[in-house]
C-alpha angles and dihedrals in degrees: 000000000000118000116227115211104222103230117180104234145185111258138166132214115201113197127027111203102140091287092055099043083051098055093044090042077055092049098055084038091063090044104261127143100248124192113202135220137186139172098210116034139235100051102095096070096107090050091045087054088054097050101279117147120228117223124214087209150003075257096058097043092048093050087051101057146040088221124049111201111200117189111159134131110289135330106272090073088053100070096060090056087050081056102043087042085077130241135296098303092060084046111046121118097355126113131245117205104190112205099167117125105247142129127273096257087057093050091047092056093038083049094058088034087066103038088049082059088052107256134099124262142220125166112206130215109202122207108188141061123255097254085052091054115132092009126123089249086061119092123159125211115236130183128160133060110031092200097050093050092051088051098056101018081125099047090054082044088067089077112024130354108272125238103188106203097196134276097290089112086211093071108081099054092048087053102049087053087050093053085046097054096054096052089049085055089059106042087051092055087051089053098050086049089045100065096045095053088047088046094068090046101255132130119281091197092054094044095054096042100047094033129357093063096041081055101044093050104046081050092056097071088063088070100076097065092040086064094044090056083049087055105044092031097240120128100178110160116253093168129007122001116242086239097060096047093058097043096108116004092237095164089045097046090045101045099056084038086066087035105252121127127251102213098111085059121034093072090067092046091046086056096040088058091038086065095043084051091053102064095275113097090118086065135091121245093272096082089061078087092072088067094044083050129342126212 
């Protein structure tokens, strides 16, 4: 494993809503020199109590530092702080780590946006919430310039642990709304459970602690080898055929029989008989991704 030498470097943060001023309040944190913007002003006072520096302007805070850190709302206000940052000149040879929650179209035209200024580019997927910054339950997405994340992979260690994707700028992105995606799978399983528990009268905190987290995690190691079958194609069943699953709708009937909808979870049994239907019942769930997107 590489070695990273920890240098104390110059770097901006343009844009200061609670995520930037976490990453900025990490990076003094880890010693570096950090320059501070915000659109709106009167939100770096903590940092600057803490040895930030405030910029007047994207100008000033570019000029100030060798990594811009952009973390701002989405990416059509990017493109005007890449403006009042000044031309190629203000922009050669530094490095632009883009932050900004966006697709992977977007990071692939910001991507040729900045190297045609002159500087490097990563775009960032962060998986964390501020208060969880530079915790060991933090980890940000990066994708883009090999070089310039080598170069200040210890500087992007100072607030998450960092998972570079390659240098296909697009990755990081895909991969946040991956990551989103799961976990929207699973609160809205919560929810669904949820309901029902609440619907007999019985306590949803007590539910979730005692059993529905036990559950959910002992299910979660299924999910390697499920994504082992979606790789290599093969569904073949290691627990309960699909055909057996979707023989009565037991969640669905019960569900509108306590009054809760079963809309959360319908889609999922639709697709799950779609693929029965289809010539499949002797496989496992995972092939339920051929009819999401097929090879």
């Amino acid at each position: 494993m590489t070695t990273v030498e920890k240098t104390t470097r110059d770097v901006a943060v343009l844009g200061l809503g609670s995520m930037g001023r976490a990453l900025a309040g990490a990076l003094l944190a880890a010693g570096h020199r950090v320059t501070v913007w915000n659109r709106t002003p009167g939100r770096a006072a903590e940092l600057l109590a803490r040895g930030a520096r405030d910029a007047a302007s994207v100008a000033e805070a570019v000029a100030a530092s060798e990594v811009v850190l952009v973390c701002i709302l989405d990416y059509a206000d990017v493109g005007p702080l890449l403006e009042q940052g000044g031309g190629r000149a203000a922009w050669q040879g530094r490095t632009v780590v883009n932050v900004t929650n966006g697709s992977p179209e977007e990071a692939r035209a910001m991507a040729e946006r900045v190297t045609g200024l002159g500087a490097a580019y990563l775009d960032g997927g962060i998986m964390a919430v501020p208060e969880i910054i530079a915790t060991p339950g933090a980890f940000v997405l990066y994708s883009g310039a090999p070089d310039a994340f080598e170069a200040h992979r210890d500087l992007l260690d100072s607030f998450a642990r960092s998972v570079y994707l390659g240098a296909e700028p697009g990755r990081a992105a895909l991969h946040d709304l991956a990551l989103l995606s799961g976990m929207y799978g699973m609160f809205g399983g919560f929810a669904h459970a949820a309901a029902l528990v609440r619907s007999a009268g019985g306590s949803v905190a007590e539910f979730t602690t005692t059993l529905l987290l036990p559950w959910l995690t002992a299910m979660a190691d299924a999910l390697p080898p499920m994504a082992a079958q979606v790789d290599a194609g093969d569904y073949a069943v290691t627990g309960s055929p699909l055909a057996m699953q979707v023989a009565h709708d037991s969640i669905g009937d019960v569900s509108r029989a306590q009054g809760v909808s079963p809309e959360l979870f319908t889609p999922v049994f639709e697709l799950m008989r779609r693929r029965v239907a289809d010539g499949h019942g002797s496989e496992g769930f995972a092939g339920v991704v051929e009819l999401l997107a097929r090879r």
